[in-house]
N, C-alpha and C positions, 0 to 999 in steps of 0.2 A: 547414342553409344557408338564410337568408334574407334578401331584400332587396325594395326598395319600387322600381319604375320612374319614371325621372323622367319629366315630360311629354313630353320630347322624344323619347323612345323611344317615341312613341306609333306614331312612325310606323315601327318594325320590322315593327309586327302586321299591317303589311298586304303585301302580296304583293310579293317581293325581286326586285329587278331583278339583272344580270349586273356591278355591280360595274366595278371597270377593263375587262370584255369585253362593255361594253353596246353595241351596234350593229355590233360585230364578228362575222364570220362564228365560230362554235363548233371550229373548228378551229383558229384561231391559238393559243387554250388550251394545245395541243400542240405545235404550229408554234414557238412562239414559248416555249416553256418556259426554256430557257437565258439569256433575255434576263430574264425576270419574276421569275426564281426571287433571293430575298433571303436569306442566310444568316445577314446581321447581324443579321435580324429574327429574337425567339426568345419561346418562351411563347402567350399568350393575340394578338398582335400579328402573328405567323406564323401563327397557327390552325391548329395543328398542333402537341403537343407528346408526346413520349414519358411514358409513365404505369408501365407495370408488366412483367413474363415469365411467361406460366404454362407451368410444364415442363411439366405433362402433356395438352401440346395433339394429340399425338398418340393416343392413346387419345379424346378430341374429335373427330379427323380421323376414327376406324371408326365412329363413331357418326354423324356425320353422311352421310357413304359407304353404311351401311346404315339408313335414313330412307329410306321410299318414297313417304310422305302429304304432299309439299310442297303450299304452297297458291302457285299459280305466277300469276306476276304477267302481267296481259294475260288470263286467263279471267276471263270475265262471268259467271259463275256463282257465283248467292249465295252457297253454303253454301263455296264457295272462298273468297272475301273474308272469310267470318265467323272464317278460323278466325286472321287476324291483326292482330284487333282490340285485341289488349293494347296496341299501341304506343302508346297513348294516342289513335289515330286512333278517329273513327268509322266503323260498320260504312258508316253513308253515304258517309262521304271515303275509305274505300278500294276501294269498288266504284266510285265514280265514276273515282278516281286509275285502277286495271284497267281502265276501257271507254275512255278514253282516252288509254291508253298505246301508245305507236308501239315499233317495234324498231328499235334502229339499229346498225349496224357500222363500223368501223374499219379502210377501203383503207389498207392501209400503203406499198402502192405508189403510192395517188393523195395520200394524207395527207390523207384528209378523211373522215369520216361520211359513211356511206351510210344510207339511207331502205328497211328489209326486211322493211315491216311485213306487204305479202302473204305474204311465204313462210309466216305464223303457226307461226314456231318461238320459242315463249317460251325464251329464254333465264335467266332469271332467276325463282328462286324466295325462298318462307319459310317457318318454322317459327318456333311459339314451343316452347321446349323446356319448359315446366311443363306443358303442355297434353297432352305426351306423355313424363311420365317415365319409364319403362320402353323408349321409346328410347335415352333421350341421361340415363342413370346419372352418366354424370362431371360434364356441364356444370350439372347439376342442384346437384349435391353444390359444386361451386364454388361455382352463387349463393348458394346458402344459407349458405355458410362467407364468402360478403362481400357479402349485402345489409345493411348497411351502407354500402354503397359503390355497390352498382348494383342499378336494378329498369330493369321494361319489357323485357326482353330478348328479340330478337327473329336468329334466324340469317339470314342471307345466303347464298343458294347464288348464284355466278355462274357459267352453265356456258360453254365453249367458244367464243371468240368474244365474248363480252357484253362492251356497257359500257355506263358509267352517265352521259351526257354530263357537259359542265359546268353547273354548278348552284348555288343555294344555296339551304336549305332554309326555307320558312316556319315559323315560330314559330309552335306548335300553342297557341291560345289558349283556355281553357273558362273562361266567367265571368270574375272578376278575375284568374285564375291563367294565369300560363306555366308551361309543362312543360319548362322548360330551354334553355338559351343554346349547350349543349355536348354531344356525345355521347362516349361511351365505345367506342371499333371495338376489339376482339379481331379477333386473324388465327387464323385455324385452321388454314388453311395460305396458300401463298403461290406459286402455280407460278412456276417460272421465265421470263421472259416478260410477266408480269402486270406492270402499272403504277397505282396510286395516286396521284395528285396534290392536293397543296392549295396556291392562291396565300395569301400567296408564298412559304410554305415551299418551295415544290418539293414532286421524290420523296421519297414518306417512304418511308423505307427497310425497309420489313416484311420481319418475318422470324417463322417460325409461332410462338406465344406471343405475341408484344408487342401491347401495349395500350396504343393511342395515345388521347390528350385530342384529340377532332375542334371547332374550333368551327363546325359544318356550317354555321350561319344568318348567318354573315358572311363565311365564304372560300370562295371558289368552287373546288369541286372536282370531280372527275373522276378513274375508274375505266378501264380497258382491259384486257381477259383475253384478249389473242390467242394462248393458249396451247390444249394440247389435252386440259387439263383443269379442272375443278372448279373453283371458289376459293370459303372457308367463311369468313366471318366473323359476329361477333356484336355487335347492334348494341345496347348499353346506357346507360340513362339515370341521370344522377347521382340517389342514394338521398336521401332527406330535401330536396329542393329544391324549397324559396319564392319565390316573385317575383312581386308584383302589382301588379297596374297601377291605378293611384289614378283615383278618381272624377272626371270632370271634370265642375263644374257648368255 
């Protein structure tokens, strides 16, 4: 897959505002979900689309359950950040991203984001699984049966509690090249309770196996695991993917 940016996309590469929730309090994202959510909207337009099923996401779910070297997001600690650098990030932008990351929670009685970055309970970690095959045997043996299809792969542990506010992700740019417009989310599992959002898809509806087409850098979306346990997903980049952004004189 390859393609050439036009000029006017010049200005994705630089740091993404909140979209329809720009000056809005972070909460109506939720608040206001039933009103934003478009069903007419489908594909690349909803940013949000269904992609694949992998049956043996359960055998996936023991392996990551038994993983005990996460590199957990919020330590300042080099050789923590070093170890999830494959995302295409640098080892610099992910220790910087760790020293100033905040925690936040989800009052479902107040309906708003709460601010708990004293308590320092990271909720949120990573793993790249090549890095440690002799943990993660199955998810290993997947990518290699479809890298063709996806590289970069990076797990998602969400523990108890976690979410991921609303967001849209920057466009990771090295040289002329983009590292992609799209990500690839695998569900490993999905506790009951847990909530996914993308505008204006809405709920996507996971269920452990699917593998949704995320387009993260244009729909703002948002995460909620107010359940009481785990949630494992894998974050992967489309395989063979070109896009650069032309010379301007």
């Amino acid at each position: 897959m390859e393609q050439n940016s036009s000029l006017a996309d010049q200005e994705d590469y630089v740091k993404k505002d909140m979209g329809p929730f720009q000056g809005r309090p972070l909460e109506d994202f939720w608040n206001y979900i039933d009103e934003w959510t478009d069903k007419s909207i489908i594909g690349r337009d909803a940013h949000a689309e269904y992609h694949d099923h992998v049956p043996n996401h359960e055998e996936m779910y023991q392996e990551c359950l038994n993983f005990d070297e996460w590199a957990w997001e919020g330590d300042r600690d080099a050789s923590n950040a070093a170890r999830i650098t494959g995302t295409g990030q640098s080892f610099e932008e992910v220790l910087n991203r760790f020293a100033n990351n905040r925690i936040m929670r989800w009052n479902e009685e107040k309906k708003i984001f709460e601010d708990v970055t004293h308590l320092r309970q990271w909720p949120r970690a990573f793993a790249i699984p090549y890095e440690y095959p002799e943990s993660f045997p199955t998810i290993c043996k997947f990518l290699d049966e479809n890298k063709h299809q996806y590289t970069k792969p990076v797990i998602s542990r969400m523990g108890p509690g976690a979410v991921i506010i609303p967001h849209r992700h920057n466009l990771i740019r090295r040289e002329n090249r983009i590292l992609g417009r799209m990500l690839y989310n695998m569900c490993i599992n999905f506790p009951e309770g847990c909530k996914f959002a993308m505008h204006p898809f809405g709920v996507i509806p996971y269920k452990a196996g699917d593998i949704y087409r995320l387009w993260v850098h244009e729909g703002v979306h948002s995460v909620i695991n107010n359940t009481d346990k785990d949630r494992f997903h894998i974050m992967l980049r489309p395989a063979n993917y070109r896009e650069y952004v032309p010379e301007v004189s």
